[in-house]
N, C-alpha and C positions, 0 to 999 in steps of 0.2 A: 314282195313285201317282207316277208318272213326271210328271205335273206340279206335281205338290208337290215333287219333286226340284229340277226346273229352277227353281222359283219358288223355295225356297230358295237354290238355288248364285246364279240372278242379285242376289238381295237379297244374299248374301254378297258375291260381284264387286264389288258396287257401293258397298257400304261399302268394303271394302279399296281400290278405286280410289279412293274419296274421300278415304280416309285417307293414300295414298301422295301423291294430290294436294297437301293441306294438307301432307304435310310438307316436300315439294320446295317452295310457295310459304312457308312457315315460314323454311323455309334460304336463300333468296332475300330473303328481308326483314333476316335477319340480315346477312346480307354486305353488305345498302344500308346498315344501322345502321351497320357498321363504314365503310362508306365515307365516310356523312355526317363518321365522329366526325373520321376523316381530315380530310377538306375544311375542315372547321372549324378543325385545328390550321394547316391551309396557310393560310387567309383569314388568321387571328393571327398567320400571321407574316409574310403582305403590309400587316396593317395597321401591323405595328412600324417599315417606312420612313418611310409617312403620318404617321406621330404626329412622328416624328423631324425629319419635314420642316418641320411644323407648329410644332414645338418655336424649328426654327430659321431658320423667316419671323417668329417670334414677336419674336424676338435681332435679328432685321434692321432691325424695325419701331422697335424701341425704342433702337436704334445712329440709323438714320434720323431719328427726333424729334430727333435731337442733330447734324444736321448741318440744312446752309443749305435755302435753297428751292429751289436745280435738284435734292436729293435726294426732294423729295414726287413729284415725276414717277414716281421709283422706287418710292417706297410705295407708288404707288396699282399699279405695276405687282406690286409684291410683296402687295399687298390681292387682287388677282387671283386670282392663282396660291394664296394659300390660299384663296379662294372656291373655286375649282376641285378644291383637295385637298378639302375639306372635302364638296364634292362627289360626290367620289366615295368619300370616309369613308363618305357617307349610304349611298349607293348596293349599297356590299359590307356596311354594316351589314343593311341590309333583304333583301339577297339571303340571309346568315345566315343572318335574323329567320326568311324563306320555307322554306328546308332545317329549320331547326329544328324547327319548326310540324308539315311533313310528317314528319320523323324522331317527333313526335309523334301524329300522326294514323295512320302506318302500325303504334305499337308498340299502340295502342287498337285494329285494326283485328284485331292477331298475340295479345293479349289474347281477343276476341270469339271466333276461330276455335279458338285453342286451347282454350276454354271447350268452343262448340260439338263439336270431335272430341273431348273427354274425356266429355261428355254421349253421343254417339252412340255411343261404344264403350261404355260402360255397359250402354246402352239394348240395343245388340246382344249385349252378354256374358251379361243375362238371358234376354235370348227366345231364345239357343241353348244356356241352361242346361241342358236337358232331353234337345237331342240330345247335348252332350257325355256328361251320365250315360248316355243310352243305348247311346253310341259304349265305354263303359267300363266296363258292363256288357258288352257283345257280346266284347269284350276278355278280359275273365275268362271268358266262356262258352269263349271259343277257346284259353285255354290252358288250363281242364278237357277238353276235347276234345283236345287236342295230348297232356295227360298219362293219358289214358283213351281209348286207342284202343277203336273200335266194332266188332263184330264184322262180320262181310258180311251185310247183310240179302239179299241176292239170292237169291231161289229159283227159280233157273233152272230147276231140274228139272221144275219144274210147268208149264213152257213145252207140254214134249209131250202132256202131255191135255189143254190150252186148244186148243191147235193143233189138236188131230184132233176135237174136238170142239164146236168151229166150223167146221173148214172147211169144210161144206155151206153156211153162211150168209153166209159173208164172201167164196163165194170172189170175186165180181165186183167187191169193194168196196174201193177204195182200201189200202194198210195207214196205220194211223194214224202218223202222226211228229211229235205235238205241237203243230202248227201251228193248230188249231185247238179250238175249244172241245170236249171233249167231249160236250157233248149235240147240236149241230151233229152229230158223225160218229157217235152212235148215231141220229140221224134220217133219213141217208143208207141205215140199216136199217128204217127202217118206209116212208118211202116206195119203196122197193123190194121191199117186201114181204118181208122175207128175214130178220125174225126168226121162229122155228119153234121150238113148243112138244110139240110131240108126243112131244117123248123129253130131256125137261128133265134140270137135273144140279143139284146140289147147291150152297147155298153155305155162308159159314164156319159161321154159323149152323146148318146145317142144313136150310134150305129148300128146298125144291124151285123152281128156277126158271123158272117157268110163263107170267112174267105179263113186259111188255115194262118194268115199275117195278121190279120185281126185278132184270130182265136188265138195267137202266141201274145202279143200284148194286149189282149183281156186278161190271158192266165195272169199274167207279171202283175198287174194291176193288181186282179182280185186277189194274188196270195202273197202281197206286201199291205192291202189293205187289212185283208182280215187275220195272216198270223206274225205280223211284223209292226203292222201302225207308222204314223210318220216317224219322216228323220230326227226330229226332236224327239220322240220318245225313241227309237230306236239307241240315240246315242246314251240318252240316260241310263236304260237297262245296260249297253255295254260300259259303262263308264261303273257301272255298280258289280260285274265282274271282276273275279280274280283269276290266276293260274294255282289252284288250290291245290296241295303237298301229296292228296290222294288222285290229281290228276295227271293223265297222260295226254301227249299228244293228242290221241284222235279223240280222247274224250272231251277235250277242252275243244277243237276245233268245232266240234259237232255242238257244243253247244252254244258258241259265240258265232258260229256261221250266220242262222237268220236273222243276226241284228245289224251284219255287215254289209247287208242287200243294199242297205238304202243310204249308206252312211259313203262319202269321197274319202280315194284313200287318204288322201291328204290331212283330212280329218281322221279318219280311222288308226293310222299309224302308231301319231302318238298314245292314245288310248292301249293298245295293246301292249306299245312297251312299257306303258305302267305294271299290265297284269302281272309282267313277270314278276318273282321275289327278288331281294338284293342279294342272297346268298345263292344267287344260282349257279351250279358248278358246270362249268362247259366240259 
């Protein structure tokens, strides 16, 4: 159970992390875009000197045709100098040409992932289709319980004739406190020899308790009757736990163990992955 928890929260984790991923690099692509569209309006208007300059070695050339022969010296020096502009015309043209290409190649790239995170949130909003209803059921369960309080299952009373009639057979034997599996601590009774039939009691049924199969679901019985109570109150108290900031593992386990006695995991499950907090760090 508890690693179908974890393997759920990590697959959870690691979508959300992907997702928060793509969309800090999503917002990062935008602010290039905008950057580019900038740059582009600056290059346009370093190319509006060039042009102008061009305009007017073009005026120079054609004044020049109209004067003597010591003025071609000049021409060819003013053939130059637009060689040179024209030059580097090409130059911040192609540099453009290259930003623009990328401003297109990154919005095909912001295309692809945006597709792929609308896909995978899909894909994850179905296959947790199931716990959400079961998170919303469990929800309705707890506030029929909240507006229908349970009476006290605890019959404590019955404590003193379990007590005195056992204590001949338990007395060397640990007392139980959960930690362990039940048939574990009724085995701690046969091989100690110290289950004893000679003056058997009764159980709900009516039976006389003779036999060590009997005496294992009497115990089950009497210690979900008297320190667990039915499955409706059992799930109330779990449903009223939490996984509290000062708890550890085995603390928390030990203490939600005997409410899970009597509770299907199927029912149990989701309850527990409530307890955990949302900021849990794997």
């Amino acid at each position: 159970m508890s690693s179908k928890i974890k393997q759920f929260e990590n697959s959870l984790l690691a979508i959300k992390n992907r997702f928060w991923a793509l969309q800090r690099d999503l917002i990062l692509k935008e602010d290039y875009i905008k950057y580019l569209e900038k740059a582009i309006i600056i290059r346009d208007d370093e190319l509006d000197p060039l042009r102008q300059q061009i305009t007017d070695i073009k005026k120079r050339l054609q004044k020049a045709l109209q004067t003597s022969e010591s003025q071609e010296k000049y021409i060819d020096y003013l053939e130059k100098q637009l060689f040179a502009s024209q030059l580097l015309n090409r130059r911040a043209t192609q540099q453009l040409e290259r930003q623009l290409q990328q401003y297109h190649n990154h919005g095909t790239i912001l295309e692809y992932w945006r597709d792929q995170l609308i896909l995978r949130y899909e894909k994850w909003k179905n296959k947790t289709h199931g716990s959400r209803q079961i998170i919303n059921n469990l929800n309705q369960q707890i506030f029929a319980l909240q507006n229908n309080p349970l009476v006290n299952p605890h019959n404590m009373a019955a404590l003193t004739d379990v007590t005195s009639s056992l204590a001949p057979m338990i007395a060397q034997i640990p007392i139980y406190i959960g930690q362990e599996p039940l048939i574990e601590y009724y085995n701690k009774f046969i091989l100690a020899e110290r289950f004893i039939s000679s003056n058997p009691f009764q159980n709900n049924a009516g039976n006389q308790v003779n036999t060590p199969t009997l005496f294992l679901d009497w115990l089950e019985d009497k210690y979900r009757e008297v320190m667990i109570g039915t499955s409706q109150a059992s799930m109330k108290a779990l449903i009223n736990e939490k996984f509290s900031p000062l708890d550890i593992p085995d603390s928390y386990k030990q203490r939600i163990r005997t409410f899970t006695h009597s509770i299907a995991d199927a029912d149990c499950l989701p309850i527990l992955y409530n307890h955990l907090p949302e900021n849990l760090e794997l």
